[in-house]
N, C-alpha and C positions, 0 to 999 in steps of 0.2 A: 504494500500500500504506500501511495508517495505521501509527503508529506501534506501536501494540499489538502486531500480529502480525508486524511488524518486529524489535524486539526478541526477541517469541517464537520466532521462527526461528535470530534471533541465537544467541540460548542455546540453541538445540539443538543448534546446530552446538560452539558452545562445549563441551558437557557429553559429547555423544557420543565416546563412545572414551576419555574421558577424565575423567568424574567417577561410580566405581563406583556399580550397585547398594547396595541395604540389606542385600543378607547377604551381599556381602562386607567392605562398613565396618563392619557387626555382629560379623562374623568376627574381624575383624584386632582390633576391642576386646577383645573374649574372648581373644583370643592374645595383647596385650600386657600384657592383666594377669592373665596366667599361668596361664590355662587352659590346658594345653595337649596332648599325646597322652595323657599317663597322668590320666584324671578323676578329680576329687577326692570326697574320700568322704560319699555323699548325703547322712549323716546331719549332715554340718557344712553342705552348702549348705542344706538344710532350716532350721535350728538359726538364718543368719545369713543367710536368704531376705532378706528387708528392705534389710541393709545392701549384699548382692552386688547386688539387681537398680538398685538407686539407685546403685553404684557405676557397672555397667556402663550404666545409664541418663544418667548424665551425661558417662562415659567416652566413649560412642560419639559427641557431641557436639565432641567435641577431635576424635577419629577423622576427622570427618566435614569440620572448619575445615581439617586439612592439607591431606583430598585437594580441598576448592576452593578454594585457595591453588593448589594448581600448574593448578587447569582454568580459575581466574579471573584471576589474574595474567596468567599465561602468555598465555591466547588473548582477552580482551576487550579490549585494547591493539588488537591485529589488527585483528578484529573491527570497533572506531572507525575505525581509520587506513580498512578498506576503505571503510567506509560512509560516513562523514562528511569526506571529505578535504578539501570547501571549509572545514570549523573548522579545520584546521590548516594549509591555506595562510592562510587570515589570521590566525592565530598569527606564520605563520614571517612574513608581511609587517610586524605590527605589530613586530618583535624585528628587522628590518634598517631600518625606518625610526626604532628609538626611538634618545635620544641617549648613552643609556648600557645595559650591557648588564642591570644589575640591573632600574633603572623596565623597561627591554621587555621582561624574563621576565615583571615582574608583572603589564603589562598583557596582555600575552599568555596569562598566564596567565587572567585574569578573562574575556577575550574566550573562551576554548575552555571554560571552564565552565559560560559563559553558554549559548553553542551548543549545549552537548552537556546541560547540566541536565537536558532533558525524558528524553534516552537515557538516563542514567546513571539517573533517578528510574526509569525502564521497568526496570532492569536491577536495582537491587537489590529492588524490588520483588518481582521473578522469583525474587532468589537466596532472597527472605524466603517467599514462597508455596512455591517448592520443598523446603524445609526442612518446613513445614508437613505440607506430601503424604508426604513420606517420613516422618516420625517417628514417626505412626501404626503405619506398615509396620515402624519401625525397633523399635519399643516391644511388638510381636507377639515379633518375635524375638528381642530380649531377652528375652522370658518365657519363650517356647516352649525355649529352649535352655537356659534354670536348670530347668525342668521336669524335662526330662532328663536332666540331672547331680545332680537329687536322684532320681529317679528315681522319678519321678511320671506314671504311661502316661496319654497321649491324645489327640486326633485331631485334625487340621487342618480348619476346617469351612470348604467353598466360600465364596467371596466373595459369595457370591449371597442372604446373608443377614446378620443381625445379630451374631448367634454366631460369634464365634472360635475353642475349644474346645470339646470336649467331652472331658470326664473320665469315666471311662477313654478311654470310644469314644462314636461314633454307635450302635454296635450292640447296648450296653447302654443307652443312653438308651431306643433304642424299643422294649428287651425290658423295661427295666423303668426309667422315668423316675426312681423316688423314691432310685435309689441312683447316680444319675449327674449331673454336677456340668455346667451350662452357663456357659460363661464366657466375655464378653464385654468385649473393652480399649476401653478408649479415652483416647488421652492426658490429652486434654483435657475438661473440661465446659463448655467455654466455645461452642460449636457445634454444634446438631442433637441434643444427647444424650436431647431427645424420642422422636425418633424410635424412636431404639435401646432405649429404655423400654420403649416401645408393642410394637415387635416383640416384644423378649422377655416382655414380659409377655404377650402374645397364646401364647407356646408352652403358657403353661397346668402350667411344670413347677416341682416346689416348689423346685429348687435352682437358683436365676439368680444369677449376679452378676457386679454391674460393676465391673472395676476399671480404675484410674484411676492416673496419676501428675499430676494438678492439682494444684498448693498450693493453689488457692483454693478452696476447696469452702466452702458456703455453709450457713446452714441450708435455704435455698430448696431447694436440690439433695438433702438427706437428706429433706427433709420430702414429697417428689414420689418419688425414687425409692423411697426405705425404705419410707413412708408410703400414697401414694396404688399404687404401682408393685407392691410387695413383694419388692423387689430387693435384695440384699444389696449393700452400696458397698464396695471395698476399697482403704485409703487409705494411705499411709506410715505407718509406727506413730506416729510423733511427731504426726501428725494424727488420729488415733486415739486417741491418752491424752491431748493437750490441749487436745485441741476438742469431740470425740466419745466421752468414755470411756465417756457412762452409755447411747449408743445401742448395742442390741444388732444391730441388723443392719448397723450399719458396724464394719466388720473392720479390723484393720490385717494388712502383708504375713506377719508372723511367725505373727499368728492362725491365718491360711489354711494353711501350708506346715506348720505344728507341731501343730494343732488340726484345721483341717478335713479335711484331705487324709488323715490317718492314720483320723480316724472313717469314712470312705469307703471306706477301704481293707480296714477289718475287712469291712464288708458285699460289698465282691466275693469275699472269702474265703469267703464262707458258703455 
């Protein structure tokens, strides 16, 4: 077995049982900062969209260090000891033949890092891609859950596509496109966000847009998406009035929640 899918098993075993899903770390963020049975009222999370989803946007990040603190701590220790046991008997031999006990911890110690370096570089690797996979997922439901505490209706759209929402629904999109809002996350723009371009620009519908929680955003990325795509970008406000003020299809979060979402609102009324 190489070492790749050595470690990948490792950590599964690791994680299994014991490093939750995304919407329960999403949950318990939302709960400890005081979300809680009685919802608060739409017209303030609307008013302070912005500053709630970037709270709970970095919040669930903490969330997320405790619970693999206790599934990484706890079980990759194990984990070594079962798989690599010849690194730590020549540990434990360099530490009874050294002549003092401090030099044979350290060399003992440099010996079992040396050993295990390849594992442990497999291992945080895993813990860094993992994070990656999930923040995607973690950053839908960040949103998907201020949505509804401002109380903003709409639909979860199959993974089978590039679209995330639809505002209100799927079923005013296809009864009448021009008053239903397509919304599509994606953390980052730092990977495949062509793609996701393409697709939604391929639905052919006038209300697309991408939002984002990247710092970086570039002019390259306004000027493909906004420009070439005709995608509306949605960015933190602070990136919004100091990078992008005079672009009109890059939005910040306030714009959206206080601006877009209410002119949408009036036309399902109608």
């Amino acid at each position: 077995m190489d070492l790749r899918t050595e470690v990948k098993r490792m950590m599964r075993r690791v994680r299994n049982g014991r490093l939750p899903g995304s919407e329960i770390i999403v949950d318990t963020a939302f709960e400890e900062l005081g979300y809680g049975p009685i919802p608060p009222d739409p017209g303030i999370i609307r008013k302070e969209f912005n500053d709630r989803l970037r709270e709970v946007f970095e919040y669930t990040l903490e969330v997320l260090e405790r619970f693999e603190e206790d599934a990484y701590i706890g079980r990759v220790p194990e984990e070594l000891f079962a798989n690599k046991p010849e690194a730590f008997q020549k540990a434990e031999m360099i530490i009874k033949d050294s002549c003092d006990m401090s030099s044979g911890l350290r060399d003992a110690f440099r010996s079992l890092f040396a050993d295990l370096y390849p594992t442990l570089r497999r291992i945080f690797l895993s813990i860094n891609q993992s994070r990656k996979t999930r923040g995607g997922k973690d950053f839908e439901l960040q949103f998907g859950k201020l949505l509804e505490y401002a109380a903003i209706p709409y639909q979860k759209v199959s993974q089978q596509t590039r679209t995330d929402f639809m505002v209100p629904s799927d079923e005013v999109f296809n009864t009448n496109p021009n008053i239903a809002l397509v919304l599509s996350l994606k953390r980052t723009l730092r990977e495949r966000w062509r793609e996701v371009a393409e697709e939604l620009f391929n639905l052919r519908s006038p209300n697309v847009y991408l939002l984002t929680a990247d710092e970086r955003i570039t002019r390259g990325h306004v000027d493909q998406i906004c420009g070439q795509y005709r995608i509306r970008l949605v960015v933190w406000d602070e990136i919004k009035v100091n990078t992008f003020q005079d672009d009109p299809l890059v939005i910040g979060y306030s714009d959206m929640a206080n601006d877009v979402f209410p002119t949408f609102e009036q036309r399902w009324s109608e």
